[in-house]
N, C-alpha and C positions, 0 to 999 in steps of 0.2 A: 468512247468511254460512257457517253451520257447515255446512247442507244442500247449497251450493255446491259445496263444498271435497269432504263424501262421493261427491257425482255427478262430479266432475272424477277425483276416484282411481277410481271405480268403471271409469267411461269409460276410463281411461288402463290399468287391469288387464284388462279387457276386449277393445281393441286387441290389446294384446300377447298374451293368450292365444290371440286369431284365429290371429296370425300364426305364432307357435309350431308350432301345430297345424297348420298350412297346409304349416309348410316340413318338419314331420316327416315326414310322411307323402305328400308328394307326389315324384317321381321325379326322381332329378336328368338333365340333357340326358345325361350320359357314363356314367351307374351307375345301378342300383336304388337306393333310398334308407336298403337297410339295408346295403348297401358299406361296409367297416370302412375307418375315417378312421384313418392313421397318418402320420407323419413320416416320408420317405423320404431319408434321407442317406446315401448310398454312395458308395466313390472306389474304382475297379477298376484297378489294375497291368497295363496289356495282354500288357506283356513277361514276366508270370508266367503258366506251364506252365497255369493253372487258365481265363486269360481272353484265351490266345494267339488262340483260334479269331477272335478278333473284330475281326483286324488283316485279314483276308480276309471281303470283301463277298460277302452270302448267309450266312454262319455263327451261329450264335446261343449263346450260354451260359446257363445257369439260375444267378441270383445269392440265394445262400443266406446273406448275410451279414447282420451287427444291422444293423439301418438299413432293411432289404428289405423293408417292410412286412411283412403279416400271415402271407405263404404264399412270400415271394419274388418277384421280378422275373423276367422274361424278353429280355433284352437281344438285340439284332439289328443288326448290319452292312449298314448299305443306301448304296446309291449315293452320295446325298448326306450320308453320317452314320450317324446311327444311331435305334432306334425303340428303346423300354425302353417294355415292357409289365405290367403289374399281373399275377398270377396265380390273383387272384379273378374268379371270372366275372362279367361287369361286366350281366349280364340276373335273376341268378335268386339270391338271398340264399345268404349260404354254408353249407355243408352238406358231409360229410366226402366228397363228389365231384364237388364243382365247381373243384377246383384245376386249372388251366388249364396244358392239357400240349402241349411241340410234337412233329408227328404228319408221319411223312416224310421230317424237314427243310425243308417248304416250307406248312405249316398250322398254326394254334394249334388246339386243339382242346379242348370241355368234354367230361368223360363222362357227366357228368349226363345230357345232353339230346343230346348228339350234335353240337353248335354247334360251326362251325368259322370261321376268320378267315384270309387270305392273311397269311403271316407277315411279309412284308416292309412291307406297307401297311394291318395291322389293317383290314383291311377284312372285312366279313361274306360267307362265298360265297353263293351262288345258292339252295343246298339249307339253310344256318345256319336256325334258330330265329330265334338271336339277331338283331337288326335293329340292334345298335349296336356299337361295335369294343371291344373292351377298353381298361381305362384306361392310359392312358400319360403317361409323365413327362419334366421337362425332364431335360437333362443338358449338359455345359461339356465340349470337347475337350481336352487341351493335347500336341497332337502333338509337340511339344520332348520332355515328359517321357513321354509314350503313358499319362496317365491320363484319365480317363471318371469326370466326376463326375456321380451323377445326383443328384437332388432332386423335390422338388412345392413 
């Protein structure tokens, strides 16, 4: 019985160490797997001088506020809405030049590596490195009041 019971915990420590291991270090579908996990709460004032640009579709602001994960967000004005992008590079673990910066007005761009994304549809161009879009986050309109709540 007692021999039992050690091979059932053995086996059950065992499991889960697989799995641990499995999920550290393998790559997640939208980020590298060393992407810093943060809490993303921000609520942006349209109608303030700081995040006016964003009431005009194509416009973008860089949000530096607590809440903004690790490096900040990159918010975008698109057709149907809006896009809020992560400003970790979502291919290559972070390092003090991969803060993701917009390039033109119409690209995201790493300087690491040179990786470039269309800004309006995080998509990777032609010539990118990178093969997957930066992360991006939900967010809630309330065109009554003009605030932009984003979150994950």
């Amino acid at each position: 019985m007692k021999t039992k019971k050690i091979a059932s915990l053995f086996a059950l420590f065992l499991i889960i160490s697989v799995l641990s291991i499995n999920n550290s270090c393998s790559e997640r579908n939208e980020t590298v797997s060393c992407f810093p996990n943060s809490t993303i709460a921000v609520q942006l004032n349209l109608t303030l001088p700081l995040y006016y640009k964003l009431q005009t579709v194509g416009s973008w602001v860089y949000v530096n506020e607590v809440g903004a994960g690790t490096r900040g967000l990159i918010a975008v004005r698109t057709t149907s809405g809006f896009k809020v992008y992560d400003r970790n590079a979502p291919h290559i673990c972070p390092d003090t030049d991969t803060t993701l910066e917009v390039k033109n007005d119409t690209s995201i761009y790493c300087p690491k590596d040179g990786s470039q994304w269309i800004l309006i549809t995080g998509q990777p161009t032609d010539n990118s490195v990178a093969k997957i879009a930066p992360k991006t986050y939900g967010y809630s309109f309330d065109a009554n009041t003009n605030i932009l709540s984003i979150y994950n």
